[in-house]
C-alpha positions in Angstrom: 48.9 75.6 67.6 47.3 74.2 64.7 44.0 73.7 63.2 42.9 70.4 61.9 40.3 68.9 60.1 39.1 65.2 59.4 39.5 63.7 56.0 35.9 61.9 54.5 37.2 58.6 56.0 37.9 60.2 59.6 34.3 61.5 59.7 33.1 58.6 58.8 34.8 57.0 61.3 33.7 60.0 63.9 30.0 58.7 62.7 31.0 55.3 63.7 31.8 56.5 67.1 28.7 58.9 67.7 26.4 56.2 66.4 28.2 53.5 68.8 27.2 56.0 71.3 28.6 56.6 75.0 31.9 57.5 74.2 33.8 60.8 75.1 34.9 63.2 73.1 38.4 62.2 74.4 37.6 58.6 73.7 36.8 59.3 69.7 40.0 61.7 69.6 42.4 59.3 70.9 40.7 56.6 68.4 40.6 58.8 65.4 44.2 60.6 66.6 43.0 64.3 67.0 42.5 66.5 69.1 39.6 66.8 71.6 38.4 70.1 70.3 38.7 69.3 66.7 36.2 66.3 67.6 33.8 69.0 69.4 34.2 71.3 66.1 33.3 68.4 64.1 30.0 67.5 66.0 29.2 71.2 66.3 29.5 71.6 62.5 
């Protein structure tokens, strides 16, 4: 399995998301098509 990481306009979307607020991490990796863990990498970063 893979790694992957978000390009500038997927974490800007991922902002979006968080800022929106109440959403899963499932919820903002289905929207921004990526995995669930590399959404919690992101937000752990």
């Amino acid at each position: 399995m893979g790694t992957s990481t978000l390009s500038r306009f997927q974490r800007g979307a991922l902002a979006q998301l968080v800022n929106e607020g109440n959403k899963s991490y499932q919820v903002m990796a289905d929207a921004l098509g990526v995995a669930k863990a590399t959404i919690s990498y992101e937000l752990d970063r």
